[in-house]
N, C-alpha and C positions, 0 to 999 in steps of 0.2 A: 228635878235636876235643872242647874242652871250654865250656862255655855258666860265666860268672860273669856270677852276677846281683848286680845294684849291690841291685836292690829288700830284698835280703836287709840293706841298712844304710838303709834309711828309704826315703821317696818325696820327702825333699827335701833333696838332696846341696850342703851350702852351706858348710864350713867347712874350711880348710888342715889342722884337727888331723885332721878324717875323710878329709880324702883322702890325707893322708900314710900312715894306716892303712890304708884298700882297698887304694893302690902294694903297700904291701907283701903283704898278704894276693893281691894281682892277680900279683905277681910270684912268689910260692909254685907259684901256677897255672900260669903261663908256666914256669917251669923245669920244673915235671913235662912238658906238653904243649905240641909246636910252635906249635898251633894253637888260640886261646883265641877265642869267640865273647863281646863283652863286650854283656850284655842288659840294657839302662834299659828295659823293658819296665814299664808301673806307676811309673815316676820320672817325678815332675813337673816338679820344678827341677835342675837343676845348675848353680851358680852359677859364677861367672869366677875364684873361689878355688880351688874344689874341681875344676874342671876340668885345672886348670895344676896343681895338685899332686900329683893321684892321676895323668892321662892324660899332661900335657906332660911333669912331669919326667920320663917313661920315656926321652925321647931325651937323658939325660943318660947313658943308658947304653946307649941304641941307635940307630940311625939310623931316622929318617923311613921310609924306605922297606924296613928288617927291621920296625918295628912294623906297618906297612900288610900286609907278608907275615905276619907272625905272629895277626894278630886282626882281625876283623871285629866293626860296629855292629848292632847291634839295638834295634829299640823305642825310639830316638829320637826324643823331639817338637820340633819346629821350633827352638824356643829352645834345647834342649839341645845340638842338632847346632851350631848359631853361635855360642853360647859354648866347647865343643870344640876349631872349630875356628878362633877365636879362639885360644885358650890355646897349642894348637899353632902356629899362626902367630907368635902375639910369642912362644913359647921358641925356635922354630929361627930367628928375628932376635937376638934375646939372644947363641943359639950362634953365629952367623956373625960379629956383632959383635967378640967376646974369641977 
């Protein structure tokens, strides 16, 4: 199991251009190890952009229920965690929609 930490790109995760870039740095991680622990430990914001670009789009290339088996939350605060999982909720309505 391996521990990515968001904190390592700021404490306030708010823009599509930064979370296109963790995705893909986050998905480096995932291909090495099954098991990715993803830690906003010290992150304050995670905005409804950055949410949906770096965590929702993974289910453009996995299912809901491989990403839930592949990684686990850490260090989440309140706000963090319902914008999350907002982002995933309207992508996998998007996905059912098309």
């Amino acid at each position: 199991m391996t521990t990515f930490t968001f904190k390592d790109y700021g404490n306030q995760l708010g823009t599509r251009v930064l979370g296109a870039k963790v995705r893909e740095d986050l998905l480096s991680v995932m291909e090495r190890d099954s098991k990715v622990v993803l830690d906003f430990s010290g992150v304050d914001v995670v905005a409804n952009a950055f949410a949906d670009e770096c965590i929702a789009k993974l289910l453009l290339i996995m299912s809901l229920s491989e990403l839930k088996d592949r990684t686990t939350f850490a260090g989440l605060n309140d706000m963090a965690k319902m914008n999350i999982a907002l982002a995933l909720k309207r992508r996998q309505l998007a996905l059912a929609a098309n």
